[in-house]
C-alpha positions, 0 to 999 in steps of 0.5 A: 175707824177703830174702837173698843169697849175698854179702850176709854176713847184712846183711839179718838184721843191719838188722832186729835193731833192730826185734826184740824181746830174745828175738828179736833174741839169736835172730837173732844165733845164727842168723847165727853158726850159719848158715855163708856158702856158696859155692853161689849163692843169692838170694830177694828178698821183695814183701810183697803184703799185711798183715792184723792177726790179733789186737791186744791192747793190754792185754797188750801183744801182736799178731800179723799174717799177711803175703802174699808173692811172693818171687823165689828163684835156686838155683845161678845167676842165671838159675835162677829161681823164683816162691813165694807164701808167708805169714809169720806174725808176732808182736809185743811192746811192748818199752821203750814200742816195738812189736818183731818177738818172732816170724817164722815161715813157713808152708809154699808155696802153689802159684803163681797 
């Protein structure tokens, strides 16, 4: 949930090991379709908290709501903004591992 400017996708890059094969092919089109910008831009992600949505051992799936506040500056270092917002996650087991098969976001909730 986190990204800079300057980073060049590091972030996208390192969590490609914990997604699952659909998942991780999707991440690297993004990285590939997403073209690096000279307009500042950052957002840094704190995960307030986790909460399993449903676990399926037997089909090998589960899925989980986490509550952000993230941080994001458009144009500049100093324009900054607070944002709470969930992310809902989805989850495989993939060669005996659990992996990341889903990351969506849901839309902003107001600041507290």
């Amino acid at each position: 949930g986190s990204y800079s400017w300057q980073s060049d996708f590091a972030n996208v890059r390192e969590v490609i090991p914990m997604a699952a094969d659909a998942y991780g092919s999707q991440l690297r089109r993004q990285i590939t379709n997403d073209s690096k910008t000279d307009t500042y831009y950052e957002i840094s992600t704190r995960v307030l908290s986790v909460s399993v949505a449903e676990m399926n051992a037997g089909a090998e799936t589960a899925s989980a709501v986490v509550k952000t506040q993230r941080e994001e500056a458009r144009g500049a270092p100093t324009a900054r903004a607070v944002l709470y917002q969930d992310a809902e996650l989805s989850f495989v087991i993939e060669d005996g591992v659990w992996k990341v098969a889903s990351l969506s976001w849901k839309p902003l909730a107001p600041g507290l």
